[in-house]
C-alpha positions as CSV (number, residue, x, y, z in Angstrom):
1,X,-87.3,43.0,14.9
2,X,-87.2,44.3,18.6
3,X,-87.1,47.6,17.0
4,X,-89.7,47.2,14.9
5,X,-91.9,46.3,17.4
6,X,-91.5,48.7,19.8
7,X,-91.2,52.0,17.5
8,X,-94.9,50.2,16.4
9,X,-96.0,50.1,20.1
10,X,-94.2,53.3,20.8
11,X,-96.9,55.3,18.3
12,X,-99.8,53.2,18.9
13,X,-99.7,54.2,22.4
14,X,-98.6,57.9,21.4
15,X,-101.6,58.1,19.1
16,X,-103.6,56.8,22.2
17,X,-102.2,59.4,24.4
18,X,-102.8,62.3,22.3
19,X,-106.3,61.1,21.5
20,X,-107.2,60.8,25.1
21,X,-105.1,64.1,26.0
22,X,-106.8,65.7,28.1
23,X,-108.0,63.7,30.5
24,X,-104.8,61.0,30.3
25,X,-107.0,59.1,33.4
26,X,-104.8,55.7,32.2
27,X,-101.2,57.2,32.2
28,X,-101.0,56.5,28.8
29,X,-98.7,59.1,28.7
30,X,-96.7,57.0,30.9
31,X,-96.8,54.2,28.6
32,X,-95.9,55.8,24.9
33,X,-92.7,57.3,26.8
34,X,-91.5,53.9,28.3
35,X,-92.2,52.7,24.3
36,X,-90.2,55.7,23.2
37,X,-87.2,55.4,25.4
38,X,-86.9,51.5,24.5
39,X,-87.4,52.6,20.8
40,X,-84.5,54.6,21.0
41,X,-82.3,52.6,23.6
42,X,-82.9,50.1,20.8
43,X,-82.3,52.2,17.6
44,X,-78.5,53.4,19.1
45,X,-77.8,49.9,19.6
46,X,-78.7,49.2,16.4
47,X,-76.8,52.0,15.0
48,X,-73.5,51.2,16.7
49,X,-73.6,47.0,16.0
50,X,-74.0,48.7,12.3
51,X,-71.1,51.1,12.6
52,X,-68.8,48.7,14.7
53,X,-69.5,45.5,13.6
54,X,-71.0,45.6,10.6
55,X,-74.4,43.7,11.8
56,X,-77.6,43.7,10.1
57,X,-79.5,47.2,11.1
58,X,-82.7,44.8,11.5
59,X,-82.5,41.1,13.3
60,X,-85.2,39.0,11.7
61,X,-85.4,36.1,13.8
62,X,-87.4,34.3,16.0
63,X,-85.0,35.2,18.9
64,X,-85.4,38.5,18.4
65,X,-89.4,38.5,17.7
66,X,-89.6,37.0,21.2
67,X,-87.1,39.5,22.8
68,X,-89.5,42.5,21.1
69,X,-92.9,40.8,22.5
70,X,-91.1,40.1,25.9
71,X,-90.4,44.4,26.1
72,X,-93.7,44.6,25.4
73,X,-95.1,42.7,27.9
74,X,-92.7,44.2,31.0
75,X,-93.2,47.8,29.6
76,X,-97.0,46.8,30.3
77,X,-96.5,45.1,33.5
78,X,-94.4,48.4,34.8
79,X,-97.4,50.4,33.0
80,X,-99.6,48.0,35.1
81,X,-98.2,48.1,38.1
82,X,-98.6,51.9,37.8
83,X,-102.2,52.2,37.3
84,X,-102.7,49.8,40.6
85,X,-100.3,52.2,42.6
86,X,-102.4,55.6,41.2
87,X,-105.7,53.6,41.2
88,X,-107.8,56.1,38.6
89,X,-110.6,54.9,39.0
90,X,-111.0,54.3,42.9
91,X,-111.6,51.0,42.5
92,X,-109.9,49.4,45.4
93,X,-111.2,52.2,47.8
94,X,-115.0,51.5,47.0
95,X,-114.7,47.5,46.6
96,X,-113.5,47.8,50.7
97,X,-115.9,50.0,51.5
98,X,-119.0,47.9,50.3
């Protein structure tokens, strides 16, 4: 399921990114290749609990429904974290000035 949900994530925020190109004011960039390179961190471990062990290619649990929506919600606190460290919008600068 944690694969599932981030490939899902992955090319929403991809589709975001290429729609907002461009300008990419957000780091949205940013954000679709932290998606990608869980996507795929999660598709070889996938692959080798197949090959090795013999393990269901997809986990449909609650366990791992809450381990997909926890990735999630770190890969937008990093992504978070990163647009308060760049500060696109000057927002911080211009609230201490008034």
């Amino acid at each position: 399921m944690w694969l599932l949900m981030t490939a899902l994530a992955a090319v929403i925020t991809t589709a975001l990114w290429y729609v907002n190109a461009p300008d990419d004011k957000y780091k949205l960039g940013t954000l679709s290749l932290i998606f990608w390179g869980a996507a795929i961190m999660w598709f070889i471990d996938s692959v080798m609990a197949y090959l090795t062990e013999g393990e269901a290619f997809f986990e449909m649990t609650p366990d791992a429904a809450l381990l997909g929506l926890s990735v999630i919600i770190l890969a937008l606190a990093v992504w978070g974290i990163l647009l308060l460290a760049d500060n696109p919008g000057k927002v911080f600068k211009s609230a201490l000035e008034n």
